[in-house]
OpenMM code with the backbone's topology and positions (N, CA, C; nanometers):
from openmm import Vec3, app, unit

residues = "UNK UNK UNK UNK UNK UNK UNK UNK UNK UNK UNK UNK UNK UNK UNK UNK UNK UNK UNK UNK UNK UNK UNK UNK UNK UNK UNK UNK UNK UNK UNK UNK UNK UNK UNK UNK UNK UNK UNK UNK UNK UNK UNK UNK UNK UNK UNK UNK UNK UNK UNK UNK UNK UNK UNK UNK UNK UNK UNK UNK UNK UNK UNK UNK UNK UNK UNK UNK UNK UNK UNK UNK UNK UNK UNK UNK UNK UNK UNK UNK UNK UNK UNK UNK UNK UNK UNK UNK UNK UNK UNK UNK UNK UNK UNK UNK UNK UNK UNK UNK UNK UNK UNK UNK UNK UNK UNK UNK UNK UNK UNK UNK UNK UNK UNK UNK UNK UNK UNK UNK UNK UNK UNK UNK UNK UNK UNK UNK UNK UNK UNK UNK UNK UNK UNK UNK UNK UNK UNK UNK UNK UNK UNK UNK UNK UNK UNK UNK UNK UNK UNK UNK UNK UNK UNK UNK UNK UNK UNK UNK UNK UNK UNK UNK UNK UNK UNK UNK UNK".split()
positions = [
    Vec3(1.1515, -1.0604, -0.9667),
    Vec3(1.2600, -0.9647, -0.9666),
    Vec3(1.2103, -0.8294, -0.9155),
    Vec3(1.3373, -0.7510, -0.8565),
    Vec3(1.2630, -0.6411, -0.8328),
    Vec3(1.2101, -0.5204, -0.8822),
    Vec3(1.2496, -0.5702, -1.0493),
    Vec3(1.1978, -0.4424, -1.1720),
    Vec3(1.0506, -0.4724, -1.1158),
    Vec3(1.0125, -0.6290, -1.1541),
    Vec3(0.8614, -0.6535, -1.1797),
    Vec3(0.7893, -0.5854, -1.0586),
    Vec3(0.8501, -0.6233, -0.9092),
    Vec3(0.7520, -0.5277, -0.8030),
    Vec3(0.7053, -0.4252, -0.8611),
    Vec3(0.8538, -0.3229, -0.8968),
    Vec3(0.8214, -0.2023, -0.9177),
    Vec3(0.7153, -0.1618, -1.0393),
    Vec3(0.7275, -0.2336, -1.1253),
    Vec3(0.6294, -0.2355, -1.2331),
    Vec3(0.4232, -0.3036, -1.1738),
    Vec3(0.5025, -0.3535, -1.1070),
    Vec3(0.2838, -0.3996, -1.0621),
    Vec3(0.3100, -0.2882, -0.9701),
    Vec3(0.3858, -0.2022, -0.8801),
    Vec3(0.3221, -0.1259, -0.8171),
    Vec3(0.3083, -0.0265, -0.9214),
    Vec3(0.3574, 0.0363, -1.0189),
    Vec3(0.3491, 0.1274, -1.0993),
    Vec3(0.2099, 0.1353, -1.1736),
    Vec3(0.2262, 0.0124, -1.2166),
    Vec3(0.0588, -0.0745, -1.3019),
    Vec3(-0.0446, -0.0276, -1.1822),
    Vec3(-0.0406, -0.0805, -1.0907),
    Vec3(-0.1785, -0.0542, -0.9716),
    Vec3(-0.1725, 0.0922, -0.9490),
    Vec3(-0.0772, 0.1742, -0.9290),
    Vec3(-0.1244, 0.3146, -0.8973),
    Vec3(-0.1907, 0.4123, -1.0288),
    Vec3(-0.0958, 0.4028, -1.1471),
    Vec3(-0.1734, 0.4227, -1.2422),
    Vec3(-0.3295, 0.3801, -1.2708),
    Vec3(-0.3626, 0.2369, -1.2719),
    Vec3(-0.4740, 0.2250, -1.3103),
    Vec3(-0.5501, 0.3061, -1.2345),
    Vec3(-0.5299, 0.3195, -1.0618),
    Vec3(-0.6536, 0.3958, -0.9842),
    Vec3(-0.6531, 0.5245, -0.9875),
    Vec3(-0.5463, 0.5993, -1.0520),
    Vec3(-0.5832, 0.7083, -1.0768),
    Vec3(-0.6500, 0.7238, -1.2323),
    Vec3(-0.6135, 0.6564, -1.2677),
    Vec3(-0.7122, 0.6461, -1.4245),
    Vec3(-0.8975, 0.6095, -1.3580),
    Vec3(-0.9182, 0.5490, -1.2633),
    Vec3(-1.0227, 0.5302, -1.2354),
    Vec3(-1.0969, 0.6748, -1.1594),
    Vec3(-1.0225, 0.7369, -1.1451),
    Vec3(-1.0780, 0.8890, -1.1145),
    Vec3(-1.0829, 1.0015, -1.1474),
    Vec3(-0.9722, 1.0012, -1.2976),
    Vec3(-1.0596, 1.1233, -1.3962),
    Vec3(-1.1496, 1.1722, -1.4338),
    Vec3(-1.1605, 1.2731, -1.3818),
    Vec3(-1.3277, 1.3640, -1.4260),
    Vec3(-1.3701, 1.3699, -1.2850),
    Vec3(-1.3486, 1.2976, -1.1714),
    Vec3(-1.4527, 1.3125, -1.1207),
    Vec3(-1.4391, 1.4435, -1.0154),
    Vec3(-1.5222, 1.4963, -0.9967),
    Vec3(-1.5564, 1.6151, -0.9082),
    Vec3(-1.5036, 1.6098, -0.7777),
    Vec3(-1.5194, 1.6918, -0.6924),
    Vec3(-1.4335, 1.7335, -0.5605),
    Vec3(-1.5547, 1.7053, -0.4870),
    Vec3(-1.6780, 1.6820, -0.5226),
    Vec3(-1.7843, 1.6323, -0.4076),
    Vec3(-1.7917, 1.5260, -0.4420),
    Vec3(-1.7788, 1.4133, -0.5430),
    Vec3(-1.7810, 1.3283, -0.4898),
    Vec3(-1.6650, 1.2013, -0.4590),
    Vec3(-1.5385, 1.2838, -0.4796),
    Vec3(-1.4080, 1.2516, -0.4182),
    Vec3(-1.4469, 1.2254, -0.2467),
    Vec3(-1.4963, 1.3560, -0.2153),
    Vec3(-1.5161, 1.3278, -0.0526),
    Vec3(-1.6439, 1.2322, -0.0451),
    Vec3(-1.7415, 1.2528, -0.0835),
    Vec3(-1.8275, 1.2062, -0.0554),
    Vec3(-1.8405, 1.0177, 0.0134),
    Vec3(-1.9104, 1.0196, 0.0709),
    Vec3(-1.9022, 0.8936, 0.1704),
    Vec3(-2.0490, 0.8395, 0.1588),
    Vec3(-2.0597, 0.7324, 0.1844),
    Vec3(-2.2224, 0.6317, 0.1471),
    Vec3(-2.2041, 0.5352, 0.2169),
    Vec3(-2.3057, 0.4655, 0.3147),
    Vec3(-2.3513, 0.3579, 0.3354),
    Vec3(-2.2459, 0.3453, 0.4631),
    Vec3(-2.2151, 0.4236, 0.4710),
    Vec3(-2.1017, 0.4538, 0.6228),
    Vec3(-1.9440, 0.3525, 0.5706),
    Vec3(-1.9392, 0.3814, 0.4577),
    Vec3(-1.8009, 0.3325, 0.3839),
    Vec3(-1.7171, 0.4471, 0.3345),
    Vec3(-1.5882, 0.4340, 0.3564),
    Vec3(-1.4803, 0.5625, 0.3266),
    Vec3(-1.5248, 0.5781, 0.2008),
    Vec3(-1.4687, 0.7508, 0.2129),
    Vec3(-1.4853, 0.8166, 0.0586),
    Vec3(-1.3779, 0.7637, -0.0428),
    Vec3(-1.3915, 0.7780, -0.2015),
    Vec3(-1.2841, 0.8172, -0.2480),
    Vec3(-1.1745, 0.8690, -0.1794),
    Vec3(-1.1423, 0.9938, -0.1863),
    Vec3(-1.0670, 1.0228, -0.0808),
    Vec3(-0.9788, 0.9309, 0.0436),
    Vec3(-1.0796, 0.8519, 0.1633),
    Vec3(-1.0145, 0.8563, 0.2295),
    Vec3(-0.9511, 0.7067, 0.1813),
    Vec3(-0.9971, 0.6570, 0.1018),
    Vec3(-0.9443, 0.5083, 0.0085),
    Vec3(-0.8150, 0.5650, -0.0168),
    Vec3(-0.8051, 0.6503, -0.1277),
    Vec3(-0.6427, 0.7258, -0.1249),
    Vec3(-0.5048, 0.7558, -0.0531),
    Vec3(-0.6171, 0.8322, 0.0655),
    Vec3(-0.5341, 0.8402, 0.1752),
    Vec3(-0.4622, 0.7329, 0.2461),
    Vec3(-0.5560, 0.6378, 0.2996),
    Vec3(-0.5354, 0.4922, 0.3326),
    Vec3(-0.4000, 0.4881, 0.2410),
    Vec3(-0.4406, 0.4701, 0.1226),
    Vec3(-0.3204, 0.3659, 0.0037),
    Vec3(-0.1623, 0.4588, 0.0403),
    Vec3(-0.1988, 0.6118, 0.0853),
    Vec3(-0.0824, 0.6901, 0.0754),
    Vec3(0.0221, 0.6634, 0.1954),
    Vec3(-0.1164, 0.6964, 0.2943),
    Vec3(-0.0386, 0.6147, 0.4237),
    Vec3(0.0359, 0.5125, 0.4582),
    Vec3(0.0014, 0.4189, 0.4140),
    Vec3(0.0257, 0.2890, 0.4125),
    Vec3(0.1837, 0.2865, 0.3351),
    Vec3(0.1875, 0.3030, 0.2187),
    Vec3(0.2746, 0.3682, 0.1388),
    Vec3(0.3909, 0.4650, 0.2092),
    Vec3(0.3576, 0.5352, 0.3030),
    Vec3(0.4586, 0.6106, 0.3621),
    Vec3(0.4958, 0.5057, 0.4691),
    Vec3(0.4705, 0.4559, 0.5057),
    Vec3(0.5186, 0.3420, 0.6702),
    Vec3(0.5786, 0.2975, 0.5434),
    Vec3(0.5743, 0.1961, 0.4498),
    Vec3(0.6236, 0.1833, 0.3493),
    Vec3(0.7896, 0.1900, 0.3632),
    Vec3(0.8069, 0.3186, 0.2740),
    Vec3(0.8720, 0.3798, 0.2512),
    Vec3(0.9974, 0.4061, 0.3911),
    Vec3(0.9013, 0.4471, 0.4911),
    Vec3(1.0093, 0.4583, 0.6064),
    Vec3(1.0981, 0.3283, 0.5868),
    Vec3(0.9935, 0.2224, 0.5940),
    Vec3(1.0584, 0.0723, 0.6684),
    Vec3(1.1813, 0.0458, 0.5094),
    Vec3(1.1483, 0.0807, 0.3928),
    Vec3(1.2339, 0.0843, 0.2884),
    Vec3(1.3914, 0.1435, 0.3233),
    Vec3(1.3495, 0.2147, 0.3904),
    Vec3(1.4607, 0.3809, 0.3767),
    Vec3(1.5577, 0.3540, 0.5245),
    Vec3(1.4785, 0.2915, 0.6463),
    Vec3(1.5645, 0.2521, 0.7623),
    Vec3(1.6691, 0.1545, 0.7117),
    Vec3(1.7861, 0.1332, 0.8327),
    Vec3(1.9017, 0.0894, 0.8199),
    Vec3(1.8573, -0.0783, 0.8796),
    Vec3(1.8951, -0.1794, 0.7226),
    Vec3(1.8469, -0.2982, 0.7319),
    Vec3(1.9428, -0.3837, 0.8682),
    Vec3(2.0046, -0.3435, 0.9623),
    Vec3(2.0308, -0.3777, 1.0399),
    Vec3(1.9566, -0.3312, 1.1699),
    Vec3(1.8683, -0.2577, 1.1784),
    Vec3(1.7674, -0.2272, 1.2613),
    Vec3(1.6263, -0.3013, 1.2227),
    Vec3(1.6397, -0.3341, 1.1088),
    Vec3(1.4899, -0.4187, 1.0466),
    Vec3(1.5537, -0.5461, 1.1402),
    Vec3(1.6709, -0.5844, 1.0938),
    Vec3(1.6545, -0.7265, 1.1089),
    Vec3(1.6687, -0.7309, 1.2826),
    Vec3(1.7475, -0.6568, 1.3669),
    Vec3(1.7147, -0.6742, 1.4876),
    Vec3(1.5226, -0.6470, 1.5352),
    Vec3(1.4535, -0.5849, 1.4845),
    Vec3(1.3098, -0.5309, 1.5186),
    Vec3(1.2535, -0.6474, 1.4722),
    Vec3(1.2330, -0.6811, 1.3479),
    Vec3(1.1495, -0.7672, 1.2855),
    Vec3(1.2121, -0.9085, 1.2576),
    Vec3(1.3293, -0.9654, 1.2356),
    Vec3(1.3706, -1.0522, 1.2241),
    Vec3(1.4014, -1.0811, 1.0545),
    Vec3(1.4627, -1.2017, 1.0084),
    Vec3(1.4824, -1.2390, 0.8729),
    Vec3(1.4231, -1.3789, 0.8759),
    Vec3(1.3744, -1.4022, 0.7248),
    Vec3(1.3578, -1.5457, 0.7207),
    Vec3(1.4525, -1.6071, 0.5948),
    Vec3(1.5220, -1.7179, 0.5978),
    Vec3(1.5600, -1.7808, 0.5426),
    Vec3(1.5507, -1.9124, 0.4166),
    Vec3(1.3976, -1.9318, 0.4474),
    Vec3(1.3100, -1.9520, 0.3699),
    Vec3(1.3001, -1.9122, 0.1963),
    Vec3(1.2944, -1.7928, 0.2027),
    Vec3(1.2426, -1.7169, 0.0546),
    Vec3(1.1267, -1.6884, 0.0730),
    Vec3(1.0622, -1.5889, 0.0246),
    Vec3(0.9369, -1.5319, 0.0041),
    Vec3(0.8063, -1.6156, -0.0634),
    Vec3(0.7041, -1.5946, -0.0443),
    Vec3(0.5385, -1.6734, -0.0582),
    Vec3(0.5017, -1.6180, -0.1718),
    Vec3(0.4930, -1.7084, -0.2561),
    Vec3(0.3849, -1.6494, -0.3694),
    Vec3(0.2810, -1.5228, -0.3764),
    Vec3(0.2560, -1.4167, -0.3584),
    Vec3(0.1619, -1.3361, -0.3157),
    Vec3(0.0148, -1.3697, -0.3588),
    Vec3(-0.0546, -1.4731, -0.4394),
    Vec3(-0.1518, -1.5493, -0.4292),
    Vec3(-0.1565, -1.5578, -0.3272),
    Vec3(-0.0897, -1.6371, -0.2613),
    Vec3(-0.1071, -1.7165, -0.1331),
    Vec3(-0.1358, -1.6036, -0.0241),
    Vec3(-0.0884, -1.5187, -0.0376),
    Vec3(-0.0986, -1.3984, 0.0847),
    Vec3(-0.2145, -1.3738, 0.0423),
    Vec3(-0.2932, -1.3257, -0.0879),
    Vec3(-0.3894, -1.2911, -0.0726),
    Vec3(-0.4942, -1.3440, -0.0409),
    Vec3(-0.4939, -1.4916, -0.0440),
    Vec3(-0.6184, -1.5324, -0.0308),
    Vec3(-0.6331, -1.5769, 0.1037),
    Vec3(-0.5077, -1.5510, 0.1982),
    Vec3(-0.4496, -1.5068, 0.3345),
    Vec3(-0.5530, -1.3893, 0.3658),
    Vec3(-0.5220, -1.2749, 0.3232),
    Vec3(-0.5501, -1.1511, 0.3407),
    Vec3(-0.7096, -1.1896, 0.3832),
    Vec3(-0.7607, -1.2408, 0.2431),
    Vec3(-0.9232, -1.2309, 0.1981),
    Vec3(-1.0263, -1.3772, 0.3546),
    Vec3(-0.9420, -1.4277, 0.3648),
    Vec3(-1.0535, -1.4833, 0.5096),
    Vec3(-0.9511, -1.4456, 0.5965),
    Vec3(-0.8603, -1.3487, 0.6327),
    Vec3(-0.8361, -1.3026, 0.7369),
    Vec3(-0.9547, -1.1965, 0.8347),
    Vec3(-0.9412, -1.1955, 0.9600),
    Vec3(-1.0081, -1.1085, 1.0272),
    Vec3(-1.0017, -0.9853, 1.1038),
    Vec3(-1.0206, -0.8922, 1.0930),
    Vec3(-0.9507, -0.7570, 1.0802),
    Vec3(-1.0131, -0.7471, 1.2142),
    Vec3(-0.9056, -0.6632, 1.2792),
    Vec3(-0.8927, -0.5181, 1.4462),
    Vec3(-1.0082, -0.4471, 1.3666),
    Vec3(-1.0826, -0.4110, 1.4873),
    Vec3(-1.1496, -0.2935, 1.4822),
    Vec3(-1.0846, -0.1475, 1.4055),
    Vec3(-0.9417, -0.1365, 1.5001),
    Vec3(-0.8466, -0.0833, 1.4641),
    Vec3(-0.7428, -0.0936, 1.4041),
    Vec3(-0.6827, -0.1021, 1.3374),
    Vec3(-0.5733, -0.1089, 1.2634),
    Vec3(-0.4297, -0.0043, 1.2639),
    Vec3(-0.5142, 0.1109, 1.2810),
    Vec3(-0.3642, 0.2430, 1.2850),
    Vec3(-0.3339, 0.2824, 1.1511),
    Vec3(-0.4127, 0.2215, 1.0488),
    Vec3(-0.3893, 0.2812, 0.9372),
    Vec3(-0.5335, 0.3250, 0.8957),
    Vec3(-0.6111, 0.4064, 0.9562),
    Vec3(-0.7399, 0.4773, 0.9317),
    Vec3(-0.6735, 0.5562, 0.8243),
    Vec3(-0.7670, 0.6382, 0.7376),
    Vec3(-0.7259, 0.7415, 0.7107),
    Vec3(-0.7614, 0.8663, 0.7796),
    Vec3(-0.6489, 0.9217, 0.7530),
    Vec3(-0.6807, 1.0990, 0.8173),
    Vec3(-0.6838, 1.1756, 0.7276),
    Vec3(-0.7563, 1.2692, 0.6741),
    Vec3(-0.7517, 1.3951, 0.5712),
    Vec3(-0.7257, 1.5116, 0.6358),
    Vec3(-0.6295, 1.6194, 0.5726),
    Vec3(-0.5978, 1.7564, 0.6261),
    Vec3(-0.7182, 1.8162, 0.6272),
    Vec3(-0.7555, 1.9092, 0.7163),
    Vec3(-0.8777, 1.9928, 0.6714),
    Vec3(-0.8814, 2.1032, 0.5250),
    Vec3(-0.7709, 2.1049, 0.4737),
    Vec3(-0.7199, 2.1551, 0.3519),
    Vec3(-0.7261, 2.0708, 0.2253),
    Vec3(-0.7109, 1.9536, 0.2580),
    Vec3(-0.7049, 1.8299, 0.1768),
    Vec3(-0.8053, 1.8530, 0.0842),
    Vec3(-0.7534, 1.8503, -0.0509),
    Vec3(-0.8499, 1.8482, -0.1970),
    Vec3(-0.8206, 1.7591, -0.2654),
    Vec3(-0.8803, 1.7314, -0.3908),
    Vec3(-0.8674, 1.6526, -0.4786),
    Vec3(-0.7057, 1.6139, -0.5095),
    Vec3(-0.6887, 1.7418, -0.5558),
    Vec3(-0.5474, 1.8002, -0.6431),
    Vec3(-0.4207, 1.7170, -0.5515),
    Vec3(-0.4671, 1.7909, -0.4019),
    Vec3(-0.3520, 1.7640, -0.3143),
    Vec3(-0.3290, 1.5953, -0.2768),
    Vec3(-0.4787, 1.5365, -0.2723),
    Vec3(-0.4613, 1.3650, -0.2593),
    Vec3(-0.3724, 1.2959, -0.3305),
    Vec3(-0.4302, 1.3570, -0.4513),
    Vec3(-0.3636, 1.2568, -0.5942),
    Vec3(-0.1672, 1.3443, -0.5729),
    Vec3(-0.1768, 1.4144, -0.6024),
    Vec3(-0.0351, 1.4151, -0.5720),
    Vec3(0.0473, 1.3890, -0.4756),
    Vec3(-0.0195, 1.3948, -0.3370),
    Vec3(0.0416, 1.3440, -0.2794),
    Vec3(0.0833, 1.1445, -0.2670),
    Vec3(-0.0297, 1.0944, -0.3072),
    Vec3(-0.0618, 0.9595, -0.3447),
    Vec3(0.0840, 0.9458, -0.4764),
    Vec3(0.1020, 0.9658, -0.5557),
    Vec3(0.1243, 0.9941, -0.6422),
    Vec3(0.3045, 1.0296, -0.6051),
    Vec3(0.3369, 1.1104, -0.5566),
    Vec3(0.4787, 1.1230, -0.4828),
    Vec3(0.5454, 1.0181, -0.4421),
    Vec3(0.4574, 0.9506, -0.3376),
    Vec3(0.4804, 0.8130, -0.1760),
    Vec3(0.4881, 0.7557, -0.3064),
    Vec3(0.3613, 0.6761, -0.4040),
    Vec3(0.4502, 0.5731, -0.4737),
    Vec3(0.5567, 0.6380, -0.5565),
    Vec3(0.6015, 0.6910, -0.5724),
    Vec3(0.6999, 0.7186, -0.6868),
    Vec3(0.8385, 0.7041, -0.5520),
    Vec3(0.7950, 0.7265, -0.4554),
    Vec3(0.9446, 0.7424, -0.3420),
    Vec3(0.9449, 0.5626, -0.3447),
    Vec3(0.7686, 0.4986, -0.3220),
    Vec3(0.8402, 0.3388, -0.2942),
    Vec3(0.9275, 0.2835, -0.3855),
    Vec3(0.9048, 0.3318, -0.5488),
    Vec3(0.9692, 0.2412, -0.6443),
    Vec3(1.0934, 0.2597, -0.6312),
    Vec3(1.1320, 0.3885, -0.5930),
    Vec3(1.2514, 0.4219, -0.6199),
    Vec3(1.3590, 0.3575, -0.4298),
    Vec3(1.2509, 0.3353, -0.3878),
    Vec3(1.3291, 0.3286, -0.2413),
    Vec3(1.3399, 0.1366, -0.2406),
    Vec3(1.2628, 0.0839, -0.3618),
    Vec3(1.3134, -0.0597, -0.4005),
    Vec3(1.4520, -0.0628, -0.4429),
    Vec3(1.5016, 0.0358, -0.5085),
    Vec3(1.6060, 0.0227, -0.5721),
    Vec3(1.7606, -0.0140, -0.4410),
    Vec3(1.7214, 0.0282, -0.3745),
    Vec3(1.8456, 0.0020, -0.2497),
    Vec3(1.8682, -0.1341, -0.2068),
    Vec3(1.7358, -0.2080, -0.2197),
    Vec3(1.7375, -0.3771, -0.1602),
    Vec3(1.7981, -0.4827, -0.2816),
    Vec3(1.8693, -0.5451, -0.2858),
    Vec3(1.9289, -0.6796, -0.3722),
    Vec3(1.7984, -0.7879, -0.3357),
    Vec3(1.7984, -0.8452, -0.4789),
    Vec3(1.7432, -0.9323, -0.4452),
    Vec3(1.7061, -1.0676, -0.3069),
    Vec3(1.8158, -1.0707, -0.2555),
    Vec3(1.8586, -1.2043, -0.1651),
    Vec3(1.7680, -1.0821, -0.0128),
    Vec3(1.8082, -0.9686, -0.0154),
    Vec3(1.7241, -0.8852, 0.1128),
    Vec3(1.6047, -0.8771, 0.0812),
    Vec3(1.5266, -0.8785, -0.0478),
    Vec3(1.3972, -0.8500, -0.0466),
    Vec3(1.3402, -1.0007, -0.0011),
    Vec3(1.3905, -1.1457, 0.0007),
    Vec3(1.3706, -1.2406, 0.0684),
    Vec3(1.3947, -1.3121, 0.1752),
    Vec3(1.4627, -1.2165, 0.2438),
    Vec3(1.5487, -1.2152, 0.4039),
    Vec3(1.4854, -1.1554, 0.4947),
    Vec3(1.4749, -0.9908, 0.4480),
    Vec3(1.4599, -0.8953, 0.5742),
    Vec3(1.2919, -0.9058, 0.6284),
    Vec3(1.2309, -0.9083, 0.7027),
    Vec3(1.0750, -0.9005, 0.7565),
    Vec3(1.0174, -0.7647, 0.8102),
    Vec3(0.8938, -0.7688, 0.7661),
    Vec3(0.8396, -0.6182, 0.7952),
    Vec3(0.6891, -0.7101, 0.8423),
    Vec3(0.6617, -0.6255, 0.9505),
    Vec3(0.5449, -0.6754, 1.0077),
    Vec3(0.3750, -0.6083, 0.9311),
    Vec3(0.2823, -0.6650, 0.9080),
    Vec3(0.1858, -0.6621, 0.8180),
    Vec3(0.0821, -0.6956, 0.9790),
    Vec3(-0.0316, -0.5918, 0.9681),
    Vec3(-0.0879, -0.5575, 1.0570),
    Vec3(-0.1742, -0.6930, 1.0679),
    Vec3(-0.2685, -0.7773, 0.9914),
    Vec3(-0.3375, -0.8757, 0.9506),
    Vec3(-0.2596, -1.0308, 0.9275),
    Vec3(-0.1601, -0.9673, 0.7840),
    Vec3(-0.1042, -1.0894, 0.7625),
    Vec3(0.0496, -1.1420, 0.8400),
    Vec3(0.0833, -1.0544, 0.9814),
    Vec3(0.2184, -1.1406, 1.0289),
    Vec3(0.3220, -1.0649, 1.0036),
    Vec3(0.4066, -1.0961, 1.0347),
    Vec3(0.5791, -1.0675, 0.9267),
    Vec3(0.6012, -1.1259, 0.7685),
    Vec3(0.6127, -1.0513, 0.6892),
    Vec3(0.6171, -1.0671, 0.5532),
    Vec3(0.7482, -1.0262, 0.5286),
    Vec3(0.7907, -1.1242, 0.4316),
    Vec3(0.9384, -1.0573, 0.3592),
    Vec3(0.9271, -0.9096, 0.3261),
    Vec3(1.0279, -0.8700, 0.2546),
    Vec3(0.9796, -0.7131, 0.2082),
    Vec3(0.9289, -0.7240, 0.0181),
    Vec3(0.9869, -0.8505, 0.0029),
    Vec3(0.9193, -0.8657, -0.1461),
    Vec3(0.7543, -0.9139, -0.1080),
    Vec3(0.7573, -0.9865, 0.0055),
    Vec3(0.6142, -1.0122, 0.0152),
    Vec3(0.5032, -0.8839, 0.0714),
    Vec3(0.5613, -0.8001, 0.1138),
    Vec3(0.5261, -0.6853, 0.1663),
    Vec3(0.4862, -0.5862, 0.0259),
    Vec3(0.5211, -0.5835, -0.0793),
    Vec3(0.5859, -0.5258, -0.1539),
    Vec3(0.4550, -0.5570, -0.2841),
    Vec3(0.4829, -0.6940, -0.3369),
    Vec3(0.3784, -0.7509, -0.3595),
    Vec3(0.2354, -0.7261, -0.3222),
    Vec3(0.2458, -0.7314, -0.1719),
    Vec3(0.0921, -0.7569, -0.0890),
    Vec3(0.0609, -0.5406, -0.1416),
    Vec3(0.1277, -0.4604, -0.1785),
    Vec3(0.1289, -0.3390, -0.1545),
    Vec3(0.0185, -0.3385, -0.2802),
    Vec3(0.0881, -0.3972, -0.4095),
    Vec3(-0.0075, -0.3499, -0.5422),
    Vec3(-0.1112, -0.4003, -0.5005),
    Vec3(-0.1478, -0.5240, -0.4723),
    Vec3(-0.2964, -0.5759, -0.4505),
    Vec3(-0.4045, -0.5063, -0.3958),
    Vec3(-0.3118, -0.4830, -0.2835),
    Vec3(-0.4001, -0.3443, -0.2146),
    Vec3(-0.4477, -0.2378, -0.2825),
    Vec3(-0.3685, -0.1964, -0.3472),
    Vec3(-0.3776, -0.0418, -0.4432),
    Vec3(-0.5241, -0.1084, -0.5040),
    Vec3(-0.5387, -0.2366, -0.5664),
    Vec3(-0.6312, -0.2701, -0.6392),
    Vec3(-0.7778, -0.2824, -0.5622),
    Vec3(-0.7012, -0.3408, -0.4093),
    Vec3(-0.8235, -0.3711, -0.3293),
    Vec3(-0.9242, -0.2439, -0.3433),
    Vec3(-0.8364, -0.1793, -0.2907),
    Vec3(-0.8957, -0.0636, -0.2682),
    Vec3(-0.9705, 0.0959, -0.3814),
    Vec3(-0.9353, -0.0370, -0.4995),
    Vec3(-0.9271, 0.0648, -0.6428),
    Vec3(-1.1131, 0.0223, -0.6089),
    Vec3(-1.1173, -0.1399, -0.5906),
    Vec3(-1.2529, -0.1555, -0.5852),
    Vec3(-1.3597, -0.1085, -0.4893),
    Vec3(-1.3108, -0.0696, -0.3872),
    Vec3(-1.3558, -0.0172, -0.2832),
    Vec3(-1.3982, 0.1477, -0.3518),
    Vec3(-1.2883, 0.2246, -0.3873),
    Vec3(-1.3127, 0.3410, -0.4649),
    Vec3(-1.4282, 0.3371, -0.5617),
    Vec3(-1.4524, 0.2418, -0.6165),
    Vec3(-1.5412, 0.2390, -0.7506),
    Vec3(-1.6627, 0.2745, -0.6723),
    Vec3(-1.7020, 0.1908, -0.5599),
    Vec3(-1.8175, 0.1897, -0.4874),
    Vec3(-1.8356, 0.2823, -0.4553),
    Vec3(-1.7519, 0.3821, -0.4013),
    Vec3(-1.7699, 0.4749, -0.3460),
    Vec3(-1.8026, 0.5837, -0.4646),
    Vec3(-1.7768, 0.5671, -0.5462),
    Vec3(-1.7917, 0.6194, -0.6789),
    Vec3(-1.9128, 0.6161, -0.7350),
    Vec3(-1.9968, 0.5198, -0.7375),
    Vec3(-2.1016, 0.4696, -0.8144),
    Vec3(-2.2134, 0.5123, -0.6923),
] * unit.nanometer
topology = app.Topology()
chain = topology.addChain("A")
for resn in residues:
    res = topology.addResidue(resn, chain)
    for name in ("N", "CA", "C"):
        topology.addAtom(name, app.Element.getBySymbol(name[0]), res)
């Protein structure tokens, strides 16, 4: 249902900001082993989150001419992930992160922090039967429903919660 999306995305953004209390503004940025900082892990999740949000907020008759519908029903998001996990990634992707040269701690997390609060609320417009119809294209994994899109969103938050830790430690 689409409470529960909204609730694992709620669950995943919370936890990763719980995973970064206390910590300092050097080593938010800070970077190791030629792997993104804290920081740009954030950014990533925010970004991502805002394309998001657009593709939420456009007029589902422009989704479905751009991206198409499936008729089907939506994939278990197991299944996507373990999709995701021997998939093989672009050099590039288009979802690097970028940081403002202003960009601080304060400003990440809130801004992080905003984008999801716009996705949960920009779930609220789709009925169930569209979150298993309409398709949004996923840079790695294909065209995904928007519940599968949606789904694949918290995991990420998590992927990348672990990615943060590292960068952390």
């Amino acid at each position: 249902m689409r409470s529960d999306l909204q609730q694992k995305l709620e669950n995943a953004a919370n936890e990763i900001l719980q995973k970064m209390e206390g910590i300092s503004e050097e080593a938010f940025f800070k970077r190791s082993n030629n792997k993104w900082s804290a920081a740009e892990n954030l950014a990533h999740l925010t970004f991502s989150a805002k394309v998001m949000n657009k593709a939420l907020n456009a007029p589902k008759l422009a989704l479905w001419y751009k991206f198409g519908r499936r008729f089907k029903g939506s994939r278990p998001v197991e299944d996507l992930i373990a999709q995701y996990k021997s998939s093989v990634f672009p050099a590039v992707t288009g979802f690097e992160p970028t940081l403002k040269p202003d960009s601080n701690l304060n400003s990440e997390i809130e801004s992080f922090n905003k984008t999801h609060d716009k996705l949960k609320a920009s779930l609220e417009k789709w009925s169930e039967k569209q979150l298993d119809t309409y398709l949004l294209p996923h840079v790695v994994l294909g065209k995904l429903t928007v519940r599968e899109m949606t789904g694949f969103m918290a995991y990420h938050i998590y992927h990348h919660q672990l990615a943060l830790e590292k960068a952390l430690s």
